[in-house]
N, C-alpha and C positions, 0 to 999 in steps of 0.2 A: 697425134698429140703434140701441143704446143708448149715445151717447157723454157721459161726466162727466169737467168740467176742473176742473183741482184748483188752487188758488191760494191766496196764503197771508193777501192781505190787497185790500180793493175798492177800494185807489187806486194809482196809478201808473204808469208808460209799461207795464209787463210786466202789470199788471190790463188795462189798456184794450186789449193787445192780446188778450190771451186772450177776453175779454168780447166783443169784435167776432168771432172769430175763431167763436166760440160763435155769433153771431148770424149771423153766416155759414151757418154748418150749417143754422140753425133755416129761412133761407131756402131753401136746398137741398132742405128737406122729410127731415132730419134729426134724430130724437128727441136735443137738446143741453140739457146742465143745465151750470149751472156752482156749483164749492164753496167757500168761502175758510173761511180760520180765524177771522180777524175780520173783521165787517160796519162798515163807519163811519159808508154813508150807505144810509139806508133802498132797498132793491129787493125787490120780492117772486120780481121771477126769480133771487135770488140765494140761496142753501143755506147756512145756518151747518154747518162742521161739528161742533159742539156744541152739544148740547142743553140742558146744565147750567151751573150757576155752577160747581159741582166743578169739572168738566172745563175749565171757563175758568183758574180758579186753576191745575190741575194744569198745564196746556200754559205760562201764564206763570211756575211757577217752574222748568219743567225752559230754559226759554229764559235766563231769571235763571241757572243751574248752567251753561247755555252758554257767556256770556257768562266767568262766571270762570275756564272751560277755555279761555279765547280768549288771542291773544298778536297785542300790535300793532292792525292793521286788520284781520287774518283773523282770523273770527267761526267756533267749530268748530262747528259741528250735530252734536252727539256726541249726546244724548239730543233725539228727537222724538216724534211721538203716532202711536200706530197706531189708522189709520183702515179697513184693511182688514175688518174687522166692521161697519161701516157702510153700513145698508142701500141708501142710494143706490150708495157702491161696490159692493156685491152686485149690484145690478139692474145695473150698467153692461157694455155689453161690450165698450167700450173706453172707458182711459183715459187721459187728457190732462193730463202735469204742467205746469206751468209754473214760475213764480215759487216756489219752496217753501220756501226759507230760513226759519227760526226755525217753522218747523211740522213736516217731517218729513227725519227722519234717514235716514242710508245704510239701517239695517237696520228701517227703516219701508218704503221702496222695495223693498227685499228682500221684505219682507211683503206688497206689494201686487202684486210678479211671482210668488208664489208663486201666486194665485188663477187664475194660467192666462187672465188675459184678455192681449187686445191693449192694449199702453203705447205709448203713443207720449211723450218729451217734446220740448219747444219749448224752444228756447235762447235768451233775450230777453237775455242776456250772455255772458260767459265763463267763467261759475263751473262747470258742469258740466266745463268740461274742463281746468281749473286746482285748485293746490292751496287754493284758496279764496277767493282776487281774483275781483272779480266786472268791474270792466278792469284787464290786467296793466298799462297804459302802455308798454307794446311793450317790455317786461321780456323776454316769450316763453321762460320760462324752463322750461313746460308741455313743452317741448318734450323735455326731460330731466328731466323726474318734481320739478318745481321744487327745493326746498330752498335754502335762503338767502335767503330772501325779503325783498326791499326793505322790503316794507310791515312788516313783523317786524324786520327791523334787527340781530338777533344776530350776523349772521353765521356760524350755523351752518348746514353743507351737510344733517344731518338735525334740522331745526325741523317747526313743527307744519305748515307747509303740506307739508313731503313726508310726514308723517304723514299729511293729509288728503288727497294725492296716492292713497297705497297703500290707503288705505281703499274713493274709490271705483275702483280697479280692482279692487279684490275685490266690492263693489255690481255692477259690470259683469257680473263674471263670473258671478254668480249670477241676474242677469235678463235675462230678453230684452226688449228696447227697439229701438225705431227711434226716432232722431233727427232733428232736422229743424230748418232754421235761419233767420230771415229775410230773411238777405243771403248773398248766395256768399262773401263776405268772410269771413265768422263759421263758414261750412262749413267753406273750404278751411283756416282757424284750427283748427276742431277737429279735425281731420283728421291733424293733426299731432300731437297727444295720445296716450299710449299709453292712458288712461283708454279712451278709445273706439272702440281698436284693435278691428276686424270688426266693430266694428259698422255699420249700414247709416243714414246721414247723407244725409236730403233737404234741398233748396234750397224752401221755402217761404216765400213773401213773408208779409208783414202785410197787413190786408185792412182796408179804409176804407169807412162807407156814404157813396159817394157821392153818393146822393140828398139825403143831408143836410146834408153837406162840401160846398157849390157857392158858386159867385159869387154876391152880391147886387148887384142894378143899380144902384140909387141909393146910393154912396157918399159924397153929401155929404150927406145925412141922417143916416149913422150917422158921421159926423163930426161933425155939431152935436150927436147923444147923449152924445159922449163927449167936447165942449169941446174940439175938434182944428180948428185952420184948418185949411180949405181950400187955402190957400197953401203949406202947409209940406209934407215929405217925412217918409211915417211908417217909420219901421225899428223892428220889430216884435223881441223876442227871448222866448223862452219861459223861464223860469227855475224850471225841477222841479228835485227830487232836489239841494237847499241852494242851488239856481240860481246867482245871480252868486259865490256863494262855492266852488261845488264849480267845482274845477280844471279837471277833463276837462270841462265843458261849456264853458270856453273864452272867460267875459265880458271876458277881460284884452283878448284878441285884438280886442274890439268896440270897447275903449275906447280902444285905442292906434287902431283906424281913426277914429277920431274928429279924429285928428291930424291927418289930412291931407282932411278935407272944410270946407265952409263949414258950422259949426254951427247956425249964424241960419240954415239955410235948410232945418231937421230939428228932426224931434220924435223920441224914442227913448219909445217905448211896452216896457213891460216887464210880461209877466203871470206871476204865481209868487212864489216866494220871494226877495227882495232883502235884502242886506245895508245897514247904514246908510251905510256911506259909499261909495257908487260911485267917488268920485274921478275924473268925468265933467267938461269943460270948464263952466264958468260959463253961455257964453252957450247951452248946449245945456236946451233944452226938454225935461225927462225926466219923464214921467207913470206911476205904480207903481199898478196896478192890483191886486194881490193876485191871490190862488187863483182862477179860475174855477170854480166847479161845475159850473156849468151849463152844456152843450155848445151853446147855443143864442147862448150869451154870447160861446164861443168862435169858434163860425162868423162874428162880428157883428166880432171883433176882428181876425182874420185880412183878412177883408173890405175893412174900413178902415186894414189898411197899404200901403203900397208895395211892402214886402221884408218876408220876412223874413229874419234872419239866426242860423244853428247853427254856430257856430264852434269846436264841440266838438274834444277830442282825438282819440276812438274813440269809435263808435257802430256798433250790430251793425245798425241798421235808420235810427233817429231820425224820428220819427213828424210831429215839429213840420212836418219838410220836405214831408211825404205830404200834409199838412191841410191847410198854406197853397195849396202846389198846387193841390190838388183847390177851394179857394175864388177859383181863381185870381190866385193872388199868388207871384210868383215868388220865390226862397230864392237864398242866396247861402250858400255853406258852404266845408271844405277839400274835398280830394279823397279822403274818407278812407271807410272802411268799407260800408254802408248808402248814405250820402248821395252818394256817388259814382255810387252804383248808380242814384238817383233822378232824379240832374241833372245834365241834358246842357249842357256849357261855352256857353253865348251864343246856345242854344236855346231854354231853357225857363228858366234862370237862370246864376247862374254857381259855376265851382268856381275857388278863388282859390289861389293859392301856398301849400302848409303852412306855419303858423303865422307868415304874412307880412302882417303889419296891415296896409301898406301898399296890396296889391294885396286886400285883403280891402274898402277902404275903394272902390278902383275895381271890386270889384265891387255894392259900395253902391250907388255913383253910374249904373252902369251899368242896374242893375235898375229903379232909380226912374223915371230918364229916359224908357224902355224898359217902364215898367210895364202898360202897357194892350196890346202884343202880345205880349210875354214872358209875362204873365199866363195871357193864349187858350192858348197854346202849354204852359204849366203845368198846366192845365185838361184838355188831352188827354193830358199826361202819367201825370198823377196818375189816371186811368179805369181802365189795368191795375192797382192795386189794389182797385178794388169788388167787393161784395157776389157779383156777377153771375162773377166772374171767380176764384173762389177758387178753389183746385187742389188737389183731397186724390190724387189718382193715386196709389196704393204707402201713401199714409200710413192708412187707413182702409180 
């Protein structure tokens, strides 16, 4: 069996699951390939699906014509590239979308269900079953073919996302797809959609190597690497996808638990993207490490914190919490989506009051204190997503 994952670009929470998800397979004893549209950072297991500089230009101005058919935050994928004449699509007998925005359109998908293979796609959000938010903010407006769309703002009941509503239920209709989601949160969500009305929606987790996700013993060596006393308490926050500035991942909520701990007795490590001004107390220790590439960097930073903390709004899985775990480092998050699913209340870490600083700050203090058996307990949590443990039943 021939399986090819389609992705639209080699970075991001939604690349890195598909790319694991991939290497999953390959362990399985799986013939798995994976394709993006753009390459940013050199792999040779990874497929352009373009050959040419034409076809580079052509895909970046039909994405440029997207953009000017866009209205608000919803981006249309009105025009996409058809890849179905694509010889690795040919050789595949089953494919795997994922992430596809700004590369292939409804009636690209159309074309690739026409070929008669097995599709499976991966929901790494909620765009597939929305009229084009990819999180509604618990809008749930999906639920009635949206229209009026917040993010759009007109207030009209047929705007472009019920436009992109009706589009893909006619996409549906014309392909057969299984679906598959990595939290039950994100199934039972789509579930609700008429977009995916009979269609057949599996519960698939995300999948972590964790042979290479683990604890390191000597934690105060890789604190002298990175200029961290020894003395202080690390609160770890990942900051992808505009990090402290994008909304739903929720830095506000980190910054108001700030209120109510002893500053002086905390370091706030931040990997990703930061905005210039945090607006963090003075006496707070805060270390901005930028982009990791390197996953080797990251096992080393997870390592050397205490906690981490995702105090995102919605998340369909949130990977950060899977990683720290599995490095045994316990996470403190809401009770929301994914992350609910991952962490059990004063077990393995803790889940805090929605959008309750307060009690977000005791579960800070509670993790740090608590860090080296909370940790153990993280550690065997985080095992049912490896490698060893993936589950294709029904979907492959």
């Amino acid at each position: 069996m021939k399986v090819l994952h389609i992705t639209t670009i080699d970075t991001g929470g939604a690349y890195k699951a598909a790319y694991r998800l991939h290497e999953s397979m390959l362990c399985h004893g799986i013939d798995s390939q994976i394709m993006v549209r753009t390459r940013l950072h050199p792999n040779e297991k990874t497929i352009k699906a373009f050959s040419s500089l034409r076809e580079v230009f052509l895909s970046k101005g039909k994405n440029g014509i997207n953009k000017l058919c866009s209205k608000g935050a919803i981006i249309n994928d009105k025009f996409g590239t058809d890849i179905s004449g694509h010889p690795m699509v040919q050789e595949a007998d089953v494919l795997f979308l994922h992430w596809v925005n700004s590369f292939l359109s409804c009636k690209s998908i159309i074309r690739l269900g026409r070929l008669g293979k097995r599709l499976v796609w991966v929901m790494h959000d909620m765009w597939l079953f929305t009229g084009g938010c990819h999180v509604d903010g618990y809008c749930g407006r999906y639920d009635r073919r949206c229209g009026n769309c917040p993010l759009i703002g007109d207030g009209k009941e047929k705007d472009l996302s019920r436009k992109i509503f009706l589009d893909k239920i006619s996409m549906m209709k014309q392909v057969e797809v299984t679906i598959t989601g990595p939290s039950k949160w994100i199934v039972e969500q789509a579930r609700k959609s008429s977009i995916l009305s009979g269609k057949t929606i599996y519960y698939m987790p995300n999948v972590l190597d964790t042979s290479f996700y683990r604890p390191i013993k000597d934690k105060k060596v890789l604190r002298e690497k990175y200029g961290i006393s020894s003395q202080k308490r690390v609160v770890l926050f990942g900051a992808a996808d505009h990090g402290t500035e994008n909304e739903n991942k929720g830095f506000r909520y980190l910054r108001e638990a700030f209120d109510f701990l002893p500053v002086e007795n905390y370091t706030l490590l931040i990997f990703g993207n930061t905005g210039a001004d945090l607006k963090l107390p003075e006496k707070l220790e805060v270390l901005k490490i930028g982009y990791i590439a390197e996953e080797y960097k990251l096992v080393e930073v997870y390592n050397l914190a205490d906690v981490l903390v995702n105090p995102s709004n919605q998340e369909s899985f949130g990977y950060t919490v899977c990683e720290a775990m599995a490095c045994g480092t316990p996470a403190v998050g809401f009770p929301i989506g994914g992350i609910e699913e991952q962490i059990t209340h004063k077990a393995d870490g803790y889940l805090a009051k929605y959008h309750d600083a307060e009690d977000l700050a005791r579960g800070i203090e509670y993790c740090s204190e608590n860090a080296e058996w909370l940790g153990k307990a993280a550690f065997l949590t985080a095992q049912q997503y490896s490698y060893s443990r993936a589950w294709y039943q029904g979907v492959i």
